[in-house]
C-alpha positions as CSV (number, residue, x, y, z in Angstrom):
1,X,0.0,0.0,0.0
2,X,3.0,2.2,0.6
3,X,4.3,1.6,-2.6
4,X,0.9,3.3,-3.8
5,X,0.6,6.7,-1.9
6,X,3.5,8.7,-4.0
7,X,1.7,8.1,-7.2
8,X,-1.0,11.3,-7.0
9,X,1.9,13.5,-5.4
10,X,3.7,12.8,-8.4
11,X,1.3,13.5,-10.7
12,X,-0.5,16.6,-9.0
13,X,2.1,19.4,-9.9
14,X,1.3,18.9,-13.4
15,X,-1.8,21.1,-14.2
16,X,-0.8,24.1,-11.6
17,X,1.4,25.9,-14.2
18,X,-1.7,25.5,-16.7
19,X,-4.1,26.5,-14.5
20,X,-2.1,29.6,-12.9
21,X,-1.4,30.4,-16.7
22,X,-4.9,30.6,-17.4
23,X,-6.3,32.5,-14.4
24,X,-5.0,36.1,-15.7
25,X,-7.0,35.5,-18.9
26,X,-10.3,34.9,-17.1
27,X,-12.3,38.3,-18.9
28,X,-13.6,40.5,-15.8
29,X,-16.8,41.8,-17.2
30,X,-20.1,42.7,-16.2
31,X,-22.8,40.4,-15.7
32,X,-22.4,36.5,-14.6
33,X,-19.8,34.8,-17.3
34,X,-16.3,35.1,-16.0
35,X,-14.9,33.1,-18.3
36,X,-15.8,33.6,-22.3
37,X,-16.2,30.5,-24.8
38,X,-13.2,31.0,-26.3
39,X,-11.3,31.0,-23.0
40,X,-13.4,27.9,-21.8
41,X,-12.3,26.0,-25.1
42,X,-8.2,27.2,-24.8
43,X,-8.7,25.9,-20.9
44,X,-10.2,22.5,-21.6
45,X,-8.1,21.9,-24.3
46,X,-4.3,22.2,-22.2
47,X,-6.5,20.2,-19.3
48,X,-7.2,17.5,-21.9
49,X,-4.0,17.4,-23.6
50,X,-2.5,17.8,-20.0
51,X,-4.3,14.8,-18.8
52,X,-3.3,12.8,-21.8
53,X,0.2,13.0,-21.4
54,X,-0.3,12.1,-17.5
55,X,-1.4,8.8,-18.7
56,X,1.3,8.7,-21.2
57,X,3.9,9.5,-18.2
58,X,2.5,6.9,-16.2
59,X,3.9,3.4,-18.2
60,X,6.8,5.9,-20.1
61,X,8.6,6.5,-16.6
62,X,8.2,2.8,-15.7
63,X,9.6,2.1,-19.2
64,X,12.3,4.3,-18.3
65,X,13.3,3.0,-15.2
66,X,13.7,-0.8,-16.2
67,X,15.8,0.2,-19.4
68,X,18.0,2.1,-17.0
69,X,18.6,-0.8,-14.7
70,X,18.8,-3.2,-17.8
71,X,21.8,-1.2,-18.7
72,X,23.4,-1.2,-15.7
73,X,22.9,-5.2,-15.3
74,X,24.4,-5.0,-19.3
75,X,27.4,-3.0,-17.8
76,X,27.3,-5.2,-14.5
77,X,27.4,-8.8,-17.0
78,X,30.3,-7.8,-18.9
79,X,32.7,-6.6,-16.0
80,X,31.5,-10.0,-14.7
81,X,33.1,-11.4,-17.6
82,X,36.3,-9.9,-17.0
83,X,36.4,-10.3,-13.0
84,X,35.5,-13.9,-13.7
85,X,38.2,-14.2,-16.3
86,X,40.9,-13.0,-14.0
87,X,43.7,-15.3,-13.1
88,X,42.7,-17.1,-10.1
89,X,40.2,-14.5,-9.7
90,X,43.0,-11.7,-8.3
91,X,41.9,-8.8,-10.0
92,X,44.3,-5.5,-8.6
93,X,41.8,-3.7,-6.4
94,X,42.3,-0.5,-8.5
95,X,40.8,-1.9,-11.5
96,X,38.1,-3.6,-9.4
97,X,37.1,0.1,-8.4
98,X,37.4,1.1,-12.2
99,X,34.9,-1.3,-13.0
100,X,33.0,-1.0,-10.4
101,X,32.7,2.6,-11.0
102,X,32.1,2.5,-15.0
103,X,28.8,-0.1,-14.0
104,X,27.8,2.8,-11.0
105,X,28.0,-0.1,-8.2
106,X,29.2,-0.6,-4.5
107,X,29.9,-4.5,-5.5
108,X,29.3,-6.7,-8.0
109,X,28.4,-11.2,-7.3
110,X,27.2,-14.0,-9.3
111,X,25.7,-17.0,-8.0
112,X,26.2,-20.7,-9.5
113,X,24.9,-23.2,-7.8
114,X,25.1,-23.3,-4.5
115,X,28.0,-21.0,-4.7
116,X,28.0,-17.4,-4.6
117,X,31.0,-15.9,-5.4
118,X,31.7,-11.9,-4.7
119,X,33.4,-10.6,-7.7
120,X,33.6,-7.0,-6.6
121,X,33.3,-4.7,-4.0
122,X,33.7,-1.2,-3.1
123,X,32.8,1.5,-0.4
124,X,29.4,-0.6,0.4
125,X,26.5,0.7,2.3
126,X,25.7,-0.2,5.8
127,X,22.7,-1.3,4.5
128,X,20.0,-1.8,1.3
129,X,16.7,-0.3,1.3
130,X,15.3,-1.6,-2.0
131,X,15.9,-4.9,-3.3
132,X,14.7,-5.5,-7.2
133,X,14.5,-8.5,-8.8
134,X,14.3,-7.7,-12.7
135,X,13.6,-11.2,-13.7
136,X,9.9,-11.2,-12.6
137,X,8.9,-7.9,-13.0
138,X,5.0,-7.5,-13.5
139,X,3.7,-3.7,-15.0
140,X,1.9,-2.6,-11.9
141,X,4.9,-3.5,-9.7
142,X,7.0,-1.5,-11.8
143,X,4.7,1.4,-12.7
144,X,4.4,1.2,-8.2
145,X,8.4,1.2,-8.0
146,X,8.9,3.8,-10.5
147,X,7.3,6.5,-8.3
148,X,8.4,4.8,-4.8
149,X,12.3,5.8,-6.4
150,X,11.0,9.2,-7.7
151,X,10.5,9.7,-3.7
152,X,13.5,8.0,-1.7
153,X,16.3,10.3,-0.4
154,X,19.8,10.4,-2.0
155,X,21.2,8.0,0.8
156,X,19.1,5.0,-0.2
157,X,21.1,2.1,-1.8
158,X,19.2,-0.6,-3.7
159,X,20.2,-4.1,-4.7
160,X,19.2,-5.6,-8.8
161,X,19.0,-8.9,-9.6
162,X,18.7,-10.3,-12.9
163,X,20.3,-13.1,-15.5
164,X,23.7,-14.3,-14.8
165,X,26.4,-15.0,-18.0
166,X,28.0,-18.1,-18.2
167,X,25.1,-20.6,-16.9
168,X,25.1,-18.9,-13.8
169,X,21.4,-18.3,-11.9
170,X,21.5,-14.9,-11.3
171,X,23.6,-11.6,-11.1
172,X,23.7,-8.8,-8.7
173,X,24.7,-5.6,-8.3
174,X,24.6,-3.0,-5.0
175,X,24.4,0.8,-6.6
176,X,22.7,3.7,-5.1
177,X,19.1,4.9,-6.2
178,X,20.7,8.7,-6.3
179,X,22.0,8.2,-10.1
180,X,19.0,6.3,-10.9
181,X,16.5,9.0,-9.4
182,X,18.5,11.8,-10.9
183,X,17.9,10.2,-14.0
184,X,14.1,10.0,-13.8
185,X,13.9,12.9,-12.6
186,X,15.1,14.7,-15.9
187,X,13.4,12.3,-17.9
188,X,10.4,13.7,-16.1
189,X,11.5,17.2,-16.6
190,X,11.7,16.9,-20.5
191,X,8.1,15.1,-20.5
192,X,6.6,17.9,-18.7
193,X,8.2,20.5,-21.2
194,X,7.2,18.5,-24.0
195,X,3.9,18.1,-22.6
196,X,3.5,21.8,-22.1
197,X,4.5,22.1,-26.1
198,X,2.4,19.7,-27.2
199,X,-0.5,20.7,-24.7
200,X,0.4,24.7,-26.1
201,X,0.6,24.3,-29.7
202,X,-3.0,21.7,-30.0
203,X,-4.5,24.2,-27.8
204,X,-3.9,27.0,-30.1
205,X,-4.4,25.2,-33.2
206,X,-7.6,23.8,-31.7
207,X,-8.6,27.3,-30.5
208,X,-7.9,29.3,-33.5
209,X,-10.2,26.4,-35.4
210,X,-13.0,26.7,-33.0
211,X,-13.2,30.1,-32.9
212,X,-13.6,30.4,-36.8
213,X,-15.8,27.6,-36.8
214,X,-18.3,27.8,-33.5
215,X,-17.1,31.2,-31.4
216,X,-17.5,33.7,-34.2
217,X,-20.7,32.2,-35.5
218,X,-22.2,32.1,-32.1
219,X,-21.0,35.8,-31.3
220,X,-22.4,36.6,-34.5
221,X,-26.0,35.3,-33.5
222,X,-25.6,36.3,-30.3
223,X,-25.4,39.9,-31.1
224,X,-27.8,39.9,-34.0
225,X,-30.3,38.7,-31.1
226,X,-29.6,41.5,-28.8
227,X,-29.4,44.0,-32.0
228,X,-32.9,42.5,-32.7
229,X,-34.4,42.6,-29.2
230,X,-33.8,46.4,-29.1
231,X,-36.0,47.3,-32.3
232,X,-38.1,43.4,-33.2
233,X,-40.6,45.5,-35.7
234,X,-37.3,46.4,-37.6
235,X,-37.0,43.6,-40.6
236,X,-33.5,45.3,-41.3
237,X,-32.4,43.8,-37.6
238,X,-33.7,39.7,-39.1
239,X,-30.0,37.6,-39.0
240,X,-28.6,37.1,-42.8
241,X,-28.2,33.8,-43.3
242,X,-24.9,32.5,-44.5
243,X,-24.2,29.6,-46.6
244,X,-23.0,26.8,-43.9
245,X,-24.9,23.6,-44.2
246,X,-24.1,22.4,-40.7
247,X,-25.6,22.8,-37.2
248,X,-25.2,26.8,-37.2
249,X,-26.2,27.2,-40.5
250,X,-29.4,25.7,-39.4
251,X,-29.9,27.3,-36.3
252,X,-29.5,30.7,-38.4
253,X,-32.0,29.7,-40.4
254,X,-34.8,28.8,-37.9
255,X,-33.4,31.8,-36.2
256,X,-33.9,34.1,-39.2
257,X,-37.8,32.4,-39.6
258,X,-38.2,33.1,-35.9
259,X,-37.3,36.8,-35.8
260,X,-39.3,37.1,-39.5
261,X,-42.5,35.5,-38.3
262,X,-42.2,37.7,-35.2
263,X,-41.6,40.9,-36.8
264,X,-44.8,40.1,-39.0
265,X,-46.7,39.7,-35.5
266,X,-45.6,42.9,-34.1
267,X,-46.2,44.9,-36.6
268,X,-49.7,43.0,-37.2
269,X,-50.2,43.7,-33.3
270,X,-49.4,47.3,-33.6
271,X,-52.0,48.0,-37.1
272,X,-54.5,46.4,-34.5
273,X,-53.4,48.6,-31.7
274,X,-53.8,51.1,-34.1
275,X,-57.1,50.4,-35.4
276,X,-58.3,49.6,-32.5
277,X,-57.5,53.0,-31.3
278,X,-59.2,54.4,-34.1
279,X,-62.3,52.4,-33.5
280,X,-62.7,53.9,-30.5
281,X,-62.4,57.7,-31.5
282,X,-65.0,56.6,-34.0
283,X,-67.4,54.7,-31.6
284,X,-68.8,57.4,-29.5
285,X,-70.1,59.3,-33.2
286,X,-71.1,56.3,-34.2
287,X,-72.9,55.2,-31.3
288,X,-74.5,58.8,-31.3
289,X,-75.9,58.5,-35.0
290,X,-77.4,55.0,-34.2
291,X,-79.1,57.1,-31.2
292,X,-80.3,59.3,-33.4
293,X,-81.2,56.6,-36.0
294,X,-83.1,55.1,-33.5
295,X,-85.4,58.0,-31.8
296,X,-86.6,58.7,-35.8
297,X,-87.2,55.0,-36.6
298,X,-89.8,55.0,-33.8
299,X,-92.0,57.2,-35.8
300,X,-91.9,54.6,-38.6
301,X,-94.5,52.8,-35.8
302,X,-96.9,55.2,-36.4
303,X,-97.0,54.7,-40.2
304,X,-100.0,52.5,-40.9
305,X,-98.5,50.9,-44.3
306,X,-98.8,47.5,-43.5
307,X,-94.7,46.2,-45.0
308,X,-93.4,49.8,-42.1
309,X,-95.4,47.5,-39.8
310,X,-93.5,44.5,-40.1
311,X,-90.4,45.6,-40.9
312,X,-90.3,48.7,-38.6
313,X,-90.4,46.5,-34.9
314,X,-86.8,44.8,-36.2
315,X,-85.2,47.4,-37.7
316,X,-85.7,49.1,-34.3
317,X,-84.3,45.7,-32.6
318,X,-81.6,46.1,-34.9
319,X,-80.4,49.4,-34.0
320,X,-80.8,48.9,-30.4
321,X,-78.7,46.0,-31.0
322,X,-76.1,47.9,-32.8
323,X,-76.4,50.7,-29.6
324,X,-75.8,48.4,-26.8
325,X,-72.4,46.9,-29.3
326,X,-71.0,50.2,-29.6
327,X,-71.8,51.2,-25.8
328,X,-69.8,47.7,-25.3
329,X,-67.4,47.0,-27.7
330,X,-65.0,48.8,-29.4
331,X,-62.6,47.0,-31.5
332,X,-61.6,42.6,-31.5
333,X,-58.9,43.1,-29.0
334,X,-60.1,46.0,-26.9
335,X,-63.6,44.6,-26.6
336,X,-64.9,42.6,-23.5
337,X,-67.4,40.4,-24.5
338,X,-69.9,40.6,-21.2
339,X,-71.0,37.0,-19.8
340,X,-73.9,35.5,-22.4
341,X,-77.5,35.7,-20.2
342,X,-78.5,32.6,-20.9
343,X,-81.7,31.4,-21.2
344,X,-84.4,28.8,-23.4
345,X,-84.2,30.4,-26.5
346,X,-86.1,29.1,-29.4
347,X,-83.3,28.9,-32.8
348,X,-86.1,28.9,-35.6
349,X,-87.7,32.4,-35.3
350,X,-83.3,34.0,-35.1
351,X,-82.5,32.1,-38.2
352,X,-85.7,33.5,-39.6
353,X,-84.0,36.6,-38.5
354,X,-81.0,36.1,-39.6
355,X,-82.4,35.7,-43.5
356,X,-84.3,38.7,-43.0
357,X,-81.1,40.8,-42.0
358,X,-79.2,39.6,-44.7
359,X,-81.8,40.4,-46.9
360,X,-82.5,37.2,-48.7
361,X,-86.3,37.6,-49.7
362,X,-85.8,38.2,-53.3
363,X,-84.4,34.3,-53.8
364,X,-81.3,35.3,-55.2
365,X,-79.8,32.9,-53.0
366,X,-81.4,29.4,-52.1
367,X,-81.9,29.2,-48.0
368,X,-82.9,25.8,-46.6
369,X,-83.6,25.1,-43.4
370,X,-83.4,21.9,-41.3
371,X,-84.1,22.6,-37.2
372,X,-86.2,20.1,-35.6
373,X,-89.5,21.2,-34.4
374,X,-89.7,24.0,-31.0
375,X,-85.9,23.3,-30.7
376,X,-84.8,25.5,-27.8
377,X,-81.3,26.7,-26.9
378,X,-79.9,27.6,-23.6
379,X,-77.9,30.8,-25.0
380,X,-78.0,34.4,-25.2
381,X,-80.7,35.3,-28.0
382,X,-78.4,38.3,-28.9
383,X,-75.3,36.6,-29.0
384,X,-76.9,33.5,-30.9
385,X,-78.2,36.2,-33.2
386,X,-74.4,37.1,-33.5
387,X,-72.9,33.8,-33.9
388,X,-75.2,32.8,-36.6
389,X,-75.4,36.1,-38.6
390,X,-71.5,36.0,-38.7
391,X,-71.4,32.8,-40.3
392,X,-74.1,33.0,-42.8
393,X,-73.3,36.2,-43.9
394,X,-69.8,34.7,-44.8
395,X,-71.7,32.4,-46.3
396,X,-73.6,34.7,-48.8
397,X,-70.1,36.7,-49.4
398,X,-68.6,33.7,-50.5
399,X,-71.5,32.7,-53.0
400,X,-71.7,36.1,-53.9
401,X,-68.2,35.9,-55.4
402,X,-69.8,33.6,-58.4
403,X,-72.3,36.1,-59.9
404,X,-75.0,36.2,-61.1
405,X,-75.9,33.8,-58.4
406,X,-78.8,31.2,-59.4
407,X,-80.6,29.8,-56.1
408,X,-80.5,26.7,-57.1
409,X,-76.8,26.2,-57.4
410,X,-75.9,28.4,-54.2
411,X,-77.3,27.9,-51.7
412,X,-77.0,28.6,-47.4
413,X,-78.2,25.7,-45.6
414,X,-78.6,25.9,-41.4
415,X,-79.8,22.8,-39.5
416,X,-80.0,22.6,-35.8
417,X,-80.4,18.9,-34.1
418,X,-80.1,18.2,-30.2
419,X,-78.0,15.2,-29.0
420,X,-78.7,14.9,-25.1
421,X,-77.8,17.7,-23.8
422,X,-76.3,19.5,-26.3
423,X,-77.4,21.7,-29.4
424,X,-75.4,21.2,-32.6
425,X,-76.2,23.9,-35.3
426,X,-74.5,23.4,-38.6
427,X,-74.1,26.1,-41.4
428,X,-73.0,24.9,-44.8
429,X,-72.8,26.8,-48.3
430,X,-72.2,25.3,-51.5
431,X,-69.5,27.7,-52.3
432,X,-65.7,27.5,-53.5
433,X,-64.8,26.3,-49.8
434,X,-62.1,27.4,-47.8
435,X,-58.4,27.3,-49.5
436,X,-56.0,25.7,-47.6
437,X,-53.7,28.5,-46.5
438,X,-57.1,29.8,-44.5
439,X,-57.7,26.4,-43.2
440,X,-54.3,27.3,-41.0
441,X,-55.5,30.2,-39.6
442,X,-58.8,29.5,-38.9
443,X,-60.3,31.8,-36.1
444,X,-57.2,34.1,-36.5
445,X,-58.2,38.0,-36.7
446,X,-56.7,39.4,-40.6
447,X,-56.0,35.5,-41.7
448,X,-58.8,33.2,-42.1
449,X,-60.4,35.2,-44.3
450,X,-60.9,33.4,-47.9
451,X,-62.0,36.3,-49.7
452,X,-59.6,39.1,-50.9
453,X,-60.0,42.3,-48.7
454,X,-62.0,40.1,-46.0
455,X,-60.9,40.5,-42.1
456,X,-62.2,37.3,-40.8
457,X,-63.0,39.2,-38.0
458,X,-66.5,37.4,-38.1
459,X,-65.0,33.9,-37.6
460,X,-62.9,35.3,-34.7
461,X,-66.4,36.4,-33.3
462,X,-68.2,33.4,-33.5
463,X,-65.6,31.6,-32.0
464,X,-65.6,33.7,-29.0
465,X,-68.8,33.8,-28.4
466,X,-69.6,30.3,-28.5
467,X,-66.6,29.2,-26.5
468,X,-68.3,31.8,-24.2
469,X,-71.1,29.5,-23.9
470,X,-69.0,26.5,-23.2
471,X,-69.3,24.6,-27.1
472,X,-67.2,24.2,-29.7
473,X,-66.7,25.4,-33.0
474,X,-65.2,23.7,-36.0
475,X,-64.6,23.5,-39.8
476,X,-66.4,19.8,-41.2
477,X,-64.2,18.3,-43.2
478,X,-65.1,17.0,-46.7
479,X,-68.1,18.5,-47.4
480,X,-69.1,20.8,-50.5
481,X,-68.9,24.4,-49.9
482,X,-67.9,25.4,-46.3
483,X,-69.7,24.2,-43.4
484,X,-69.3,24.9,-39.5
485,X,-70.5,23.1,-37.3
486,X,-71.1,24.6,-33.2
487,X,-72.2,23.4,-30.5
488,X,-74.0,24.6,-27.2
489,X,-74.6,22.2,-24.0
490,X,-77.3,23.1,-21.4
491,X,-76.2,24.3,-18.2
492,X,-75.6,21.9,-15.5
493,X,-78.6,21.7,-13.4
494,X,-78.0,23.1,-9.6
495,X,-79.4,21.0,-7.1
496,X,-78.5,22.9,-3.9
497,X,-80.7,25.5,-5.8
498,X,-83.1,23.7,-6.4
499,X,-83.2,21.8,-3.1
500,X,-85.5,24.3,-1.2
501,X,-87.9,24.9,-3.8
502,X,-88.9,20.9,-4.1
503,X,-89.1,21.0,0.0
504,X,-91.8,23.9,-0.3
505,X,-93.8,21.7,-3.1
């Protein structure tokens, strides 16, 4: 486990130079980021490269180690060779320190057999430390060793063992680790400047790449958005889109739709601010002329022709109607619909008024009518008047487009059918249909319109006011013409309400 411990000390003074490198480049600038892309991608690219040639390091300085001791137990076998071939093995102990001190050892032996025979020795230590035996050495013991010898002192000696010449089982040498550590430590020296090289050049390269590829892009965007955010109406401020086919030339192009679509909304937002501001300068003269409209159409009751009779009690409906609109709306956006007052409303006798609004009598264009017998509605009567003159009158628009009109070609057609407790009214043309561009944008103010010029305004209001009364409103598919189809449920019955009432009976 000793063995072990050294290994992260070892290895740990290798980023601090990077890091204290990259601190001073750290922009100090307002707001949150401290540390810009670019400077994020120069960082994590030394770290990387860094931490690649730590793991490099790692088996290189083992590797290092064993070829160092291989050499001296190359250097050791041959001044074997020569002690052994001394004359009765006196070799002069002058050249025995010669020798001695060309291989780097205190002494020098050989065992054969059972004999093992001291072929050198000089100035030996009181002791040895390390003993390593180079003939079994595994990678993890050696990778262990290499940093447990990166550690020791200068006063450790260690003792190598390995092949013997000459038949012999095995050859060792006594040398001090000081040489050896000396050795790896400047092996370790020129890694960690080569490493710092390496890490420095691939950073920049990879840098300099990035920067032209994601950084400049993305700084691009990034300040076309802010440009935009400051004026979004302006179609000058929409991002050009540039001719890369990869991720950010794709998010330049969603981002270019983005800011075009919304720039078409604002400005359609602010022609609706501004009509609606209009409207209103324009409602209170308005809503003074219907006043006015109104007090001389009561004298029309006092006309005994028989067609003023009839006609005079709805045209005065009508215009009190068109009174209590303008006293409550004012424009789609600005108006506030009021809560329907609901109540059993018979639908026959308001589509009969509905025809006579839009003026249908002279049979210009057929009108069929399909509502089962004393149907009744739980709905506002004026509202339901609303909803159904809005969509027969663009009804009648769009057959009016194919004059002369022939009644038995165009045709309106309004049915009305209960299912539990819900009404479902239906009103059909036999028109051109709805094109599919205003299929989109059904119920949209200035979009679902399907006649040049139109507003759709009258779909819009439909729509609210039946979603007002809790239904739903819809365009049937696959039908001839155009036909819409709404529904109104009943209210749901009260019986704490009604509770007391039942009691008294």
């Amino acid at each position: 486990m000793t063995r072990h411990e050294p290994v992260p000390m070892a290895a740990s003074p290798a980023p601090s130079p990077e890091t204290e490198k990259e601190q001073p480049q750290r922009p100090v600038g307002p707001g949150p980021v401290r540390l810009g892309l670019s400077g994020k991608l120069l960082l994590l690219t030394v770290l990387f490269v860094m931490l690649a040639e730590v793991l490099i390091y790692v088996p290189s300085i083992a590797t290092f180690r064993l070829n160092w001791l291989n050499d001296r137990l190359a250097a050791a076998h041959t001044a074997a060779l020569v002690l052994d071939a001394a004359p009765s093995g006196m070799v002069p102990e002058s050249l025995a320190r010669q020798i001695l001190a060309s291989v780097g050892a205190h002494g020098v032996a050989m065992k054969m057999g059972h004999q093992r025979r001291l072929l050198a020795v000089s100035d030996m230590p009181p002791h040895v430390n390390h003993e390593i035996d180079m003939r079994d050495m595994p990678w993890h013991r050696a990778i262990a060793d290499a940093f447990v010898t990166l550690l020791c002192s200068d006063d450790d000696a260690m003792r190598v063992v390995g092949p013997a010449p000459m038949g012999g089982d095995f050859l060792e040498i006594v040398m001090d680790e000081k040489p050896l550590r000396q050795a790896m430590i400047r092996f370790s020296t020129n890694i960690l400047l080569l490493s710092l090289l390496i890490s420095g050049i691939t950073a920049m390269l990879v840098y300099l790449a990035l920067h032209y590829l994601l950084v400049r892009p993305m700084r691009r965007i990034t300040a076309n958005m802010m440009a935009f955010r400051a004026d979004p109406e302006n179609s000058s401020r929409i991002i050009s889109v540039s001719k890369r086919r990869d991720e950010i030339g794709l998010a330049e192009t969603e981002l270019a739709s983005m800011q075009a679509d919304l720039s078409s909304m604002l400005q359609q937002k602010s022609r609706l601010a501004a009509l609606g501001l209009a409207v209103s300068k324009i409602n209170h003269d308005l809503r003074n002329l219907l006043t006015s409209a109104s007090l001389f159409s009561e004298g029309l009751t006092m006309v005994p022709d028989p067609r003023v009779q009839r006609f005079a009690p709805k045209l005065m409906r009508a215009l009190e109607r068109a009174i209590a609109f303008c006293e409550s709306t004012l424009s789609y956006g600005r108006a506030q619909e009021p809560p329907p007052d609901r109540e059993e409303t018979a639908l026959e006798p308001i589509v009969a008024e509905v025809r006579d609004t839009l003026e249908l009598a002279d049979d210009r264009i057929g009108w069929i009518t399909a509502i089962e017998r004393d149907l009744m509605v739980d709905a506002d009567p004026d509202q339901l008047l609303r909803i159904l003159l809005n969509l027969a009158r663009n009804a009648v628009q769009a057959l009016e487009t194919r004059a002369p009109n022939d009644p038995s070609r165009d045709q309106v057609r309004i049915t009305g059918r209960r299912e539990g407790a819900v009404v479902v009214v239906e009103v059909s043309d036999t028109g051109p249909g709805f094109p599919a561009k205003a299929r989109e944008h059904l119920f949209k103010p200035f979009q679902s319109s399907a006649r040049t010029g139109g507003t759709g305004l009258g779909l819009v209001i439909a729509g609210e006011l039946v979603r007002a009364h809790g239904g739903e409103i819809g365009l049937v598919e696959g039908t001839i013409g155009a036909t819409f189809q709404f529904t109104i449920p009943d209210r749901a019955v009260d019986l704490e309400a009604h509770r007391p009432a039942r009691a008294r009976a």
